[in-house]
N, C-alpha and C positions, 0 to 999 in steps of 0.2 A: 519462743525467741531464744531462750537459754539456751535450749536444748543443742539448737547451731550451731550457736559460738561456741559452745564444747565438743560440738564434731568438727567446724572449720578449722579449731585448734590441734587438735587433736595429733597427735605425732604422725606419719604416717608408720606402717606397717611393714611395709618393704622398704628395703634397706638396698643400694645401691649397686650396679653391676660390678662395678670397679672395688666397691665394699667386699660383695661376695668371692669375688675374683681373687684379691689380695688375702682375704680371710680365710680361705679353703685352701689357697697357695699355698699360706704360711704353714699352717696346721697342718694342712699334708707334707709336707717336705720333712716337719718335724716329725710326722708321725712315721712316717717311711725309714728314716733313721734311728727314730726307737727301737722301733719294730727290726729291726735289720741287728741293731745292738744285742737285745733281748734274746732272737731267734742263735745268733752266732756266739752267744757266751759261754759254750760248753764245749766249741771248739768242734764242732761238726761239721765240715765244708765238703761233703762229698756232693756230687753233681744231683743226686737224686734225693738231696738234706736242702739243699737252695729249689728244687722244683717246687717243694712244699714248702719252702719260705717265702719264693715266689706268692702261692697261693694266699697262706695267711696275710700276707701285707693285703693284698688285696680284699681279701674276707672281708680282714680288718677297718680298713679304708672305707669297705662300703657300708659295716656295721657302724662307725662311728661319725657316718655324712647321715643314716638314715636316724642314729640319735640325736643327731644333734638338728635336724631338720623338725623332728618332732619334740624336740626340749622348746627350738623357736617358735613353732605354733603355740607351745602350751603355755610359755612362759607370758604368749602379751594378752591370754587371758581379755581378749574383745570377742565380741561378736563376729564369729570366720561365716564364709561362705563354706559351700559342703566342699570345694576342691582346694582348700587353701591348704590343706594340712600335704595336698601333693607336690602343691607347688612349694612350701616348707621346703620339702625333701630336693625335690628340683635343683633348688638354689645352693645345696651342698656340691654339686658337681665338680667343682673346681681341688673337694680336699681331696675327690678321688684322682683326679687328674693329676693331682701332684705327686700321686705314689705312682704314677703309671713307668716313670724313668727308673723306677728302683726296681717295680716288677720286671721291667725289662731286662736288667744287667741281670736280676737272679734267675729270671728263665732263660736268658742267652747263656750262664754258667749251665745251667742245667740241660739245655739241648749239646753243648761243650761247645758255643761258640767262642768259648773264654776259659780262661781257668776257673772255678767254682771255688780253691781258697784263695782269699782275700781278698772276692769279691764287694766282703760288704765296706771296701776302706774307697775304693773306688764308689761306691753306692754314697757314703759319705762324702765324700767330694763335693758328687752330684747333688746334693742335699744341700750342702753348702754352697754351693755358685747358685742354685734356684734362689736361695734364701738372701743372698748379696745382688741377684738381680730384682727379685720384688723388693728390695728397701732402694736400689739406686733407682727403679721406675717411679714408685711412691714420691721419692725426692723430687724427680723432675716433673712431675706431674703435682707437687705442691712450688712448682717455682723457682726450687734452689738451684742454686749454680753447679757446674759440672763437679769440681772440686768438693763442695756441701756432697754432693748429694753421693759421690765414688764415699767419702766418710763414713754418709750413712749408712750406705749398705753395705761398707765391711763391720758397722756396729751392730746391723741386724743381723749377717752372719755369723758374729761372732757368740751374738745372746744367741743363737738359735744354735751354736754351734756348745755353749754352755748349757742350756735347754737338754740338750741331745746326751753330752757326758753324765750329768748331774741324773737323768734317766736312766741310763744304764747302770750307775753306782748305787741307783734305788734297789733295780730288779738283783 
């Protein structure tokens, strides 16, 4: 009889679509920005310098959905089914998705549908309104008012937007 009430208790295990959604948003948008900082700090913007910045973000993107997909498996340490550790990974989808905007502008430099320098300030932008639109969603989907919630998500832009300098001043 124990043994139920410690499984009816029990936390569940999956974590929420709108969790995942907001959580792989975030992290990619930052990470897309990083990574854009990082790749551009030596001042390399030729069209065929962003094709392979292009690429990395993305490498990137999908190496750190397939970490972090298998850190959440291992981390809740229950008893998995044999296919959880895929759907783990699955549930990362969203941080690749958020680099997808940034892969974009760096391979549109690189085919020359743009200029290729100063690509990545526009790429930061883009990072930025992502980042100020999932805080003002979050807002209104917890409730707050129009005005709450345009607040928040120029606060989460702006942490995200701190996040992203404070990274670059690292590298």
């Amino acid at each position: 009889m124990a043994d139920s009430t410690a499984v009816a208790t029990a936390p569940s295990r999956h974590q929420s679509t709108r969790e995942i959604v907001l959580f792989g948003g975030v992290y990619g948008a930052v990470l897309a920005s990083s990574m854009v900082a990082a790749l551009t700090q030596y001042g390399h913007t030729s069209a065929e310098v962003r094709g392979y910045d292009a690429a990395w973000v993305l490498v990137t993107a999908c190496a750190s959905a397939l970490a972090h997909g298998y850190a959440h498996y291992i981390a809740e340490r229950a008893p998995h089914r044999r296919w959880d550790i895929l759907l783990a990974v699955r549930n990362e989808w969203p941080l690749v998705a958020a680099v997808l905007p940034t892969v974009f502008l760096l391979a549109g430099a690189r085919w020359g549908w743009w200029p290729a320098k100063g690509i990545e300030y526009a790429a930061f932008g883009l990072n930025v309104v992502i980042l100020f639109a999932l805080g003002l969603l979050t807002a209104r989907w917890s409730a707050r008012s129009w005005p709450v919630a345009v607040l928040m998500g120029l606060g989460d832009a702006l942490l995200g937007l701190i996040v992203v300098v404070a990274n670059a001043l690292i590298k």
